[in-house]
C-alpha positions as CSV (number, residue, x, y, z in Angstrom):
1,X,14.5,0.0,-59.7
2,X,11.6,1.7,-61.6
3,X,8.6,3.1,-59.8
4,X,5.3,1.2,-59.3
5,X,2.2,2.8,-61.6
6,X,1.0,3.9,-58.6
7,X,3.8,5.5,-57.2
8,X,4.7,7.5,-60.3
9,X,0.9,8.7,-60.3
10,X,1.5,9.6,-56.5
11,X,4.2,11.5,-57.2
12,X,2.6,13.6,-60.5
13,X,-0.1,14.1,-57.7
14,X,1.8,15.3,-55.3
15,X,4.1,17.2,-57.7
16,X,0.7,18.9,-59.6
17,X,-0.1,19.9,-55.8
18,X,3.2,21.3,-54.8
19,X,5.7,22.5,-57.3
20,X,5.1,25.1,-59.7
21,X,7.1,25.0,-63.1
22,X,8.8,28.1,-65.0
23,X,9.7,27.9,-68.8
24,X,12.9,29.3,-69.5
25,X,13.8,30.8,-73.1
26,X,18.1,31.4,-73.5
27,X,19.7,32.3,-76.4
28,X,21.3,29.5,-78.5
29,X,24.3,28.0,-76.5
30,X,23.7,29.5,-73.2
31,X,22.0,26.6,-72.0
32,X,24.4,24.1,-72.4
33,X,27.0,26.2,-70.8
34,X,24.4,27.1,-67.9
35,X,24.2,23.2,-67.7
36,X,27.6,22.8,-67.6
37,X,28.0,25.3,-64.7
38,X,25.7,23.4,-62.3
39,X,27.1,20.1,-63.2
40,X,30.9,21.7,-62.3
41,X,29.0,23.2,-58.7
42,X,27.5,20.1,-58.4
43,X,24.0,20.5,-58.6
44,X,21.2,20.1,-60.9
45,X,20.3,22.3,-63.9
46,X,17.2,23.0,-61.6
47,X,18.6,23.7,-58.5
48,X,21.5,26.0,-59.9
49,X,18.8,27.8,-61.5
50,X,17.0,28.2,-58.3
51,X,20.1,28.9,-56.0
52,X,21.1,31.3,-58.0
53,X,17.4,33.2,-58.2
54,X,17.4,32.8,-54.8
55,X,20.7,34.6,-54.3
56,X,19.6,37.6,-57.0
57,X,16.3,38.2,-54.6
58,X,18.2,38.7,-51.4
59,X,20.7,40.9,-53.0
60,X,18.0,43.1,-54.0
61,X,16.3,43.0,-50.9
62,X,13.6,40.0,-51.9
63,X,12.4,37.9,-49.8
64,X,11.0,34.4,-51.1
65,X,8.4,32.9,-49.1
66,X,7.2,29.4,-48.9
67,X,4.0,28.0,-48.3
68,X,4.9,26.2,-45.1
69,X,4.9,22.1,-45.3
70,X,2.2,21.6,-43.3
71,X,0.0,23.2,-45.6
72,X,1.6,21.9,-48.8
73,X,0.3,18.6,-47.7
């Protein structure tokens, strides 16, 4: 079922508000196999990337902090 206008505009709103983006440059070839990876683990390109970020900052003694919910919204 595709989105209303106004939903898809909500969500590019709320998206703009709350999500910041990161460009990634890989040499030619690594991304399919990066893409690949995730889809074998299950997850999105996105969320492997993120996971595995994520893990690479607590192993070096990183913490990531969130903005809480409340005051994404």
């Amino acid at each position: 079922m595709a989105l209303s206008e106004a939903k898809s505009r909500a969500n590019k709103k709320w998206d703009a508000k709350n999500l910041d983006r990161i460009q990634l440059i890989v040499k030619a070839g690594e991304r399919e196999q990066i893409r690949a990876a995730a889809e074998a683990a299950g997850e999105s390109l996105n969320k492997y990337i993120v996971t595995a970020t994520k893990a690479r900052m607590e192993s070096e003694g990183r913490e990531l902090i969130s903005k809480p919910e409340e005051e994404q919204e």
